[in-house]
C-alpha positions as CSV (number, residue, x, y, z in Angstrom):
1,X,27.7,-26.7,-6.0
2,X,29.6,-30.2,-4.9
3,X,30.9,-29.6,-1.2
4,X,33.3,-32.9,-0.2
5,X,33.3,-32.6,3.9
6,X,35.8,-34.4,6.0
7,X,34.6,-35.4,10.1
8,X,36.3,-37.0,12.5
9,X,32.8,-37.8,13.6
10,X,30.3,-40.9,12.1
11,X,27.3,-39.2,10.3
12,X,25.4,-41.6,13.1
13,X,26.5,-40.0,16.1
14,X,24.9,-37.2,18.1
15,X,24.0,-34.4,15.6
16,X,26.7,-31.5,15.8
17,X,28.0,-28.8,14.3
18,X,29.3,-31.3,11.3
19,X,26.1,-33.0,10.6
20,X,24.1,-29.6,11.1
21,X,26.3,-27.7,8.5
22,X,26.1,-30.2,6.0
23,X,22.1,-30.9,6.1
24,X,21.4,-27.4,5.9
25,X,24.2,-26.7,3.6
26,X,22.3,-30.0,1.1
27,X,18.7,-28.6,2.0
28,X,20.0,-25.2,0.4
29,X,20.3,-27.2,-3.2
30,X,24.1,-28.1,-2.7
31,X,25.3,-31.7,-3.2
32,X,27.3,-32.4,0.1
33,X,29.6,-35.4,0.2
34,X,30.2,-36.5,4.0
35,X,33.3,-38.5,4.4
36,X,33.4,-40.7,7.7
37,X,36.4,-40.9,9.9
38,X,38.6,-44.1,9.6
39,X,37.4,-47.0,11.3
40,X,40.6,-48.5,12.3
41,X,40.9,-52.4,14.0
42,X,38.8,-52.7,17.1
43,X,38.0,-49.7,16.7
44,X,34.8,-50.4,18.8
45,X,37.7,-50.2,21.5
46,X,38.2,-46.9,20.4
47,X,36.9,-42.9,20.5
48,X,33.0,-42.7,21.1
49,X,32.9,-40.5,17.7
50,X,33.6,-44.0,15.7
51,X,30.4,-45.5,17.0
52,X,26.5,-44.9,15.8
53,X,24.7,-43.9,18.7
54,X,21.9,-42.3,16.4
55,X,20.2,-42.7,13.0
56,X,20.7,-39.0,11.4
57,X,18.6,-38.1,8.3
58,X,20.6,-38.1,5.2
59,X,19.2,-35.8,2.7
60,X,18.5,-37.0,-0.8
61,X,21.4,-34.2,-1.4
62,X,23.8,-36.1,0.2
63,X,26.1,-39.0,0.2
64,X,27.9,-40.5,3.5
65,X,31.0,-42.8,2.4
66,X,31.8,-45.2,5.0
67,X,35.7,-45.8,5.7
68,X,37.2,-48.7,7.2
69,X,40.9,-50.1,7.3
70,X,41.9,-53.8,8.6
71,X,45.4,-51.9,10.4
72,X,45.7,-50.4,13.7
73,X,45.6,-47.1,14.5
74,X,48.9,-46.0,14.7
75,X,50.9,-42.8,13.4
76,X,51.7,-44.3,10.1
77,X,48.3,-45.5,9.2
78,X,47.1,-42.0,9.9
79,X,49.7,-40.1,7.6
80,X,48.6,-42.6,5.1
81,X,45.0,-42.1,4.9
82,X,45.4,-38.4,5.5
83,X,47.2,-38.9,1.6
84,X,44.9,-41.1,1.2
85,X,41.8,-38.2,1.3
86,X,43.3,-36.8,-1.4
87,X,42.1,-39.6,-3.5
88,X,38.7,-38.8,-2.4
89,X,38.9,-35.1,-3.7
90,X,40.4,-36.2,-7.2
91,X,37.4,-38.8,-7.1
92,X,34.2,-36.4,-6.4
93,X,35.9,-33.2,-7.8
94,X,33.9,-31.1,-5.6
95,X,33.8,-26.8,-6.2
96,X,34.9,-26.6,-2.3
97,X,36.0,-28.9,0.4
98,X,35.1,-27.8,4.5
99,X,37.5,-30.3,7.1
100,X,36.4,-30.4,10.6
101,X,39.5,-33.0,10.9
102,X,42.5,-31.7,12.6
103,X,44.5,-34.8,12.2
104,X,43.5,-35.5,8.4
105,X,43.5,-31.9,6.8
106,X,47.0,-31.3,5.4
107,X,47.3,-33.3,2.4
108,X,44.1,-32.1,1.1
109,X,44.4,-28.3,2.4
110,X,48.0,-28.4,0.1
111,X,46.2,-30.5,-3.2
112,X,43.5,-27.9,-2.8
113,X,46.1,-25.2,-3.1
114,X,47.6,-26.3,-5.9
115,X,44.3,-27.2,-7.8
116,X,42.9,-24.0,-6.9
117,X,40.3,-25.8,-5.0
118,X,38.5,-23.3,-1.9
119,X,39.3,-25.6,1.0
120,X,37.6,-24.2,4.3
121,X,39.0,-25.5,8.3
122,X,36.3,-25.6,10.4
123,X,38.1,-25.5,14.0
124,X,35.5,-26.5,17.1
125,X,38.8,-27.2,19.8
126,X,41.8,-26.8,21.0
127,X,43.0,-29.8,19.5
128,X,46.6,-29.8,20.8
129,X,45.2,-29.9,24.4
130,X,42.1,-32.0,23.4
131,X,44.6,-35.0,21.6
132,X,45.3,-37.9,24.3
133,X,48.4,-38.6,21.7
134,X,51.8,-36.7,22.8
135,X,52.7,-37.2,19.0
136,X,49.5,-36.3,17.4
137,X,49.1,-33.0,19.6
138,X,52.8,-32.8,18.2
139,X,52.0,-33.0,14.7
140,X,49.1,-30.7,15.0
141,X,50.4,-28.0,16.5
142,X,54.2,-27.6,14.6
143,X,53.1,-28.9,11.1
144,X,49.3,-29.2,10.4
145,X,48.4,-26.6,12.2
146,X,50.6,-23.6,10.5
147,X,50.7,-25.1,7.2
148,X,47.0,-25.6,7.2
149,X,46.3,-22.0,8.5
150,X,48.3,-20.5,6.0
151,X,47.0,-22.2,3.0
152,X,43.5,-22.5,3.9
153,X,41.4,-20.3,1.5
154,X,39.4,-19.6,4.9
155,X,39.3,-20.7,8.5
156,X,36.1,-20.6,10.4
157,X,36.2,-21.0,14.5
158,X,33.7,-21.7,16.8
159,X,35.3,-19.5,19.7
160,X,37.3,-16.3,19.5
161,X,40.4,-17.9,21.5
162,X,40.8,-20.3,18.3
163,X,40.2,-17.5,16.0
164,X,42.9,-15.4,16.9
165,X,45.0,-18.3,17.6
166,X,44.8,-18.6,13.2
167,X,44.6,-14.9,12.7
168,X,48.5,-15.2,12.8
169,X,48.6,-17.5,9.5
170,X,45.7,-16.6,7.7
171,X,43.5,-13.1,7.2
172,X,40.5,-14.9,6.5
173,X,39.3,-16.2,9.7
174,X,35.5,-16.0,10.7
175,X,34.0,-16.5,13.8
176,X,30.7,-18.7,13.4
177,X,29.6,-20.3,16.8
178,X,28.2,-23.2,17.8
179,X,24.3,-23.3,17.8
180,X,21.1,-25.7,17.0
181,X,18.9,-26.3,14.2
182,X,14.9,-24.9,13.9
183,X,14.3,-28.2,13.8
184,X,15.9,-29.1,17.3
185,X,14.3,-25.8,18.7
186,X,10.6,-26.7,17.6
187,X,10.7,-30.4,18.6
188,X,12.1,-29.0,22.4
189,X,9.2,-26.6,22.3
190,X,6.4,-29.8,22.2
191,X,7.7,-31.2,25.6
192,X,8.1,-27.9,27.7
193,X,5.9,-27.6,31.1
194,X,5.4,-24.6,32.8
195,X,6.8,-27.2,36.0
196,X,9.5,-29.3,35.9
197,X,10.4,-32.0,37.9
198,X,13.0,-32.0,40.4
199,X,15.6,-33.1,37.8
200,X,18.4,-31.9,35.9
201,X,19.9,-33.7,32.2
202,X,23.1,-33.3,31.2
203,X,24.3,-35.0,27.7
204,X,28.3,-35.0,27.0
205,X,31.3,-37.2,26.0
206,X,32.0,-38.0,29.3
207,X,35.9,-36.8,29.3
208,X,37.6,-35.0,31.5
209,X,37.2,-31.5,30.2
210,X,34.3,-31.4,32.9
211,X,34.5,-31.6,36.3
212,X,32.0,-34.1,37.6
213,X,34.2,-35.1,41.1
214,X,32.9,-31.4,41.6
215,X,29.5,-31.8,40.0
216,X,29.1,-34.6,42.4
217,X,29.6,-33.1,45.3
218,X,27.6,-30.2,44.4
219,X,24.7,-32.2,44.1
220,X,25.4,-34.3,47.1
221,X,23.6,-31.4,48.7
222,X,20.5,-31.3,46.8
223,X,19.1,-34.8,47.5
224,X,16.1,-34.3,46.8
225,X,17.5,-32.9,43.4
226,X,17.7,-35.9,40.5
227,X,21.7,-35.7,38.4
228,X,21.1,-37.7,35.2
229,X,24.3,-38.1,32.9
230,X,23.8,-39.5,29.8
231,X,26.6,-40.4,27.3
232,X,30.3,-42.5,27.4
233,X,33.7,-42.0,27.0
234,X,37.4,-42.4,29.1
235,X,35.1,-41.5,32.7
236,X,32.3,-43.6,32.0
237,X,33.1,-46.6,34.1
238,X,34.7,-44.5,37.0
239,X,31.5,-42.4,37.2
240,X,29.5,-45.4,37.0
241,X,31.2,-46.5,40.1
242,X,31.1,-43.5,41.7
243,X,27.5,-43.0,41.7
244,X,26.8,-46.1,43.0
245,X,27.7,-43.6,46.3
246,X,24.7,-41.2,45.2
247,X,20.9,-42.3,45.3
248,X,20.0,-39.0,43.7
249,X,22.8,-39.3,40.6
250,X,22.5,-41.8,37.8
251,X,24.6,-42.2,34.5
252,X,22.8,-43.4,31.8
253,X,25.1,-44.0,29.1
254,X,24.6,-43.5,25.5
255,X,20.9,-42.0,24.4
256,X,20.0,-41.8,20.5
257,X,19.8,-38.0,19.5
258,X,16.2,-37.9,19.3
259,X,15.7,-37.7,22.7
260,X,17.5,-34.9,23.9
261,X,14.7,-32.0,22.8
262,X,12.8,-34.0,25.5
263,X,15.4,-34.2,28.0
264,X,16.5,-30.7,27.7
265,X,12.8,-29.8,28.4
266,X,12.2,-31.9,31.1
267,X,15.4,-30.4,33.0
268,X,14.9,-27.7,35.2
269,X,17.9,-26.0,34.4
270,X,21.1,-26.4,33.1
271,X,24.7,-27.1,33.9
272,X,28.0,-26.7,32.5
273,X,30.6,-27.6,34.9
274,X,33.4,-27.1,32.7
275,X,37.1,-27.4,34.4
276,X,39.6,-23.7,34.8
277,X,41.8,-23.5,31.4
278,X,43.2,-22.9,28.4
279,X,41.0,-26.4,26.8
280,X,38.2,-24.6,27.7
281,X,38.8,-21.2,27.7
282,X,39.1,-21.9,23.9
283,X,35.4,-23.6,23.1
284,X,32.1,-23.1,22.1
285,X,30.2,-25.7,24.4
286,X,27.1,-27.1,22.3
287,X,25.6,-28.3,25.3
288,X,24.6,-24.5,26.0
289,X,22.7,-23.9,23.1
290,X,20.8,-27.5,23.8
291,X,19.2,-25.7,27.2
292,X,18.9,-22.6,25.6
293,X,16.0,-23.9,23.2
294,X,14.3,-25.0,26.0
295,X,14.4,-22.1,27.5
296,X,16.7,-23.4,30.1
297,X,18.9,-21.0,32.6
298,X,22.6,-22.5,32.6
299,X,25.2,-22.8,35.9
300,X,28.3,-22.8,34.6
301,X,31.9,-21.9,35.1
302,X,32.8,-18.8,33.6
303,X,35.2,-19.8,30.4
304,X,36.9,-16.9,28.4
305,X,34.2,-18.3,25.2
306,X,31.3,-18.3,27.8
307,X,31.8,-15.1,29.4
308,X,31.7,-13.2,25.5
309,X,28.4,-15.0,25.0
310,X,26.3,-15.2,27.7
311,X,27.5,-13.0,30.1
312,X,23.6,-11.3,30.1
313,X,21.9,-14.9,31.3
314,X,24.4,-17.3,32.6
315,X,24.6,-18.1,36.0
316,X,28.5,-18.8,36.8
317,X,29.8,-20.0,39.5
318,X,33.8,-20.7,39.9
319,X,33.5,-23.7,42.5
320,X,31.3,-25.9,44.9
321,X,30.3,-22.7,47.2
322,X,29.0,-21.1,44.1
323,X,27.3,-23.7,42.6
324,X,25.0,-24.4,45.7
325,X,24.4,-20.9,46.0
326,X,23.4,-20.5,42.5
327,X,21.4,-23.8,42.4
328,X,19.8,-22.5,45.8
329,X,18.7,-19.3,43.9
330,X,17.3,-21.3,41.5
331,X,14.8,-23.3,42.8
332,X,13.7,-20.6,45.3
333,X,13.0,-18.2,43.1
334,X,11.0,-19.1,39.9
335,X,11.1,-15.5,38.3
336,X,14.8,-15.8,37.4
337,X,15.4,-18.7,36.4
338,X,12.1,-17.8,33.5
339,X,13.7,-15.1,33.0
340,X,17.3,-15.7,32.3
341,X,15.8,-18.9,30.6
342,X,13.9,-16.6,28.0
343,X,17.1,-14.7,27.9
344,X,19.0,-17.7,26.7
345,X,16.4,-18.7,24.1
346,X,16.1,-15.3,22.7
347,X,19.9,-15.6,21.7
348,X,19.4,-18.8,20.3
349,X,16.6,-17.6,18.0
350,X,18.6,-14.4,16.7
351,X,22.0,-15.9,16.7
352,X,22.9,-19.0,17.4
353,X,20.6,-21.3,15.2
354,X,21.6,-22.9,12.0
355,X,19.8,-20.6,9.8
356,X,21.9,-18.1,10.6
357,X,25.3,-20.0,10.8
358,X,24.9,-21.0,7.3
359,X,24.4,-18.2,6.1
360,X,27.8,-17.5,7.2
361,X,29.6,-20.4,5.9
362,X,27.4,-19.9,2.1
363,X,29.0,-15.6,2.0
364,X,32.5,-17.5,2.9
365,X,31.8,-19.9,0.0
C-alpha cells in the first residue's frame, strides 16, 4: 500500500509521533511518502520544527521530499501551497493519505473526497490555542477545521478533549495516544542505574505551554538538585538569561535525538510542569512516555489528558507548594518513586508503544 503523509515537522527533527507512525507504518511493508513542511525565506528565523536537529533513519520504504519556496511566509503563500499539496497527491497516487498538518489539510482532505481517496487527520493539539497567528487560528477553527472533520474518511486524536471536539463532524474518530517506539524503550534500558545522580532532564520546545518561571522557583529550593533544559524555541533566550540567577539550573539548547534514552535514564525522575488550561487540558504530552521507558516517576500538573492516563502513577501537584512537597517525597523515599516508576513503564509496554499504536492506525486503514 502507498501512504503520502503530510508534517508540519522536518523528518530531521526530534522523532515524534509523525516520524514514529510512518517508520513503523514502512517497516510493516507499506511504501510511505513523507512530505516536509514548507521552508519559507529565512525560515531559519522561523519555528524550531523547520530545522534538523537530528539525523532520523529513513527506511528503504520510504521517501522524504524536501520543500522550499523563495517567498515569505505569509497568509497567501500558505493557501497556495496548501493547493499546491494537491499536486503532490495527483503526483504519487497513494491508496491513502494521513495529515498531521492543521494549516495544510483542506485542499487535499476535499480532492481526497472527490477521488475517493481514504484521507486520515491525525490531530496531536489544540491548534487554535497553539497558533501564534490570530488569522491562522482563525482559519483553522471556522473553515479547516469543520470542513476537514466532516470530510475526513477518519480522524485519529491523541487526547480525548480533541476527540470529542471532532466527534461533532465526523463518527469516525479514534483515540490513539501518544507513545514511544521498542526501539526507544530498549536503547533507555542500556543506560539505567539502580542510582541516579542528583539530576533531573527535561527535553521540550521551550514555549510557553510550560511553566518554567514556576519550575524555577521550585527548584530554587533543591540546590543541591541539578535542572537541565534542553531544546529552543520563543523562551529560549529569556530562560537563558534567567538561569544565569541559578547555579543549579542550566539550559542546554538543542540535543540530537539519540541522546535522550540516555538522558531520560540518567534523570532521577521526571517533570511535567505544564500550565492550567484548555491548551493543555487537550494534549497527549510525549515527554511522559520518554520517562516512562526509563522507568521514571513523573511530577506534573494534573491536565484533563493526564489525569485519564496516569492517574495510578503520576505524582501531581497544582503549584510551587506541591511540587516541593512531591519532589521532597521523592528523594526521601526510594520505594515510591521505583514503584510508581515501574508503574509508568508497565503502561508504556502494554499501551503506549508504537507496536500497538499502529496497529490502530493499520485496522483504520
Amino acid at each position: 500500500m502507498k501512504i503520502l503523509l503530510f508534517s508540519q515537522v522536518v523528518w530531521n527533527f526530534y522523532r515524534g509521533r509523525r516520524h514514529e507512525t510512518t517508520l513503523m507504518l514502512s517497516k510493516s511493508g507499506n511504501h510511505c511518502v513523507y512530505v516536509n513542511p514548507v521552508r519559507y525565506k529565512n525560515w531559519e528565523k522561523s519555528s524550531i520544527r523547520l530545522h534538523n536537529v537530528s539525523e532520523n533513519e529513513i527506511h528503504k520504504n520510504m521517501t522524504v521530499i524536501e520543500r522550499n519556496i523563495k517567498l515569505r511566509k505569509s497568509f497567501l503563500v500558505l493557501i497556495y501551497e496548501n493547493i499546491n499539496n494537491v499536486r503532490y497527491i495527483k503526483k504519487n497516487k497513494p491508496d491513502v493519505v494521513i495529515s498531521f498538518d492543521h494549516l495544510m489539510s483542506l485542499a487535499p482532505c476535499i480532492y481526497c473526497k472527490l477521488k475517493k481517496i481514504k484521507f486520515i487527520f491525525d490531530v496531536t493539539d489544540n491548534w487554535e490555542r497553539v497558533e501564534t497567528s490570530k488569522l491562522r487560528a482563525l482559519y483553522w477553527k471556522f473553515i479547516a477545521k469543520p470542513i476537514i472533520g466532516l470530510l475526513s474518511y477518519a480522524v485519529t486524536s491523541t487526547s480525548h478533549k480533541q476527540a470529542e471536539s471532532f466527534e461533532r463532524y465526523n463518527s469516525n474518530v479514534s483515540i490513539i495516544p501518544n507513545g514511544k517506539s521498542n526501539e526507544f524503550i530498549a536503547e533507555t534500558q542500556k543506560y539505567i542505574k539502580k542510582k541516579c545522580e542528583n539530576k533531573v532532564n527535561f527535553v521540550a520546545n521551550l514555549r510557553d505551554w510550560y511553566d518554567f518561571d514556576l519550575l524555577f522557583d521550585v527548584f530554587k529550593k533543591f540546590p543541591d538538585l541539578q535542572l537541565n533544559i534542553y531544546g529552543k524555541g520563543d523562551l529560549y533566550n529569556y530562560l537563558l538569561d534567567k538561569s544565569k540567577q541559578y547555579d543549579n539550573i542550566n539550559i542546554l539548547g538543542n540535543i540530537d535525538s539519540k541522546y535522550i534514552p540516555k538522558l531520560m535514564a540518567e534523570t532521577l525522575f521526571g517533570i511535567l510542569p505544564l500550565k492550567s488550561g484548555k491548551l493543555n487540558d487537550s494534549i497527549c504530552p510525549i515527554k511522559l512516555f520518554d520517562y516512562w521507558a526509563a522507568k521514571k516517576t513523573v511530577v506534573g500538573y494534573p491536565t484533563y489528558e493526564l489525569k485519564i492516563i496516569g492517574k495510578d502513577c503520576l505524582m501531581f501537584a497544582r503549584n510551587k507548594e506541591e511540587y516541593i512537597k512531591n519532589i521532597q517525597l521523592i528523594l526521601n523515599n526510594d520505594k515510591l518513586r521505583n514503584d510508581l516508576g515501574e508503574t509508568g513503564y508497565k503502561k508504556i509496554k502494554d499501551i503506549y508503544n508504537y507496536d500497538k499504536i499502529i496497529a490502530e492506525f493499520e485496522k483504520i486503514i
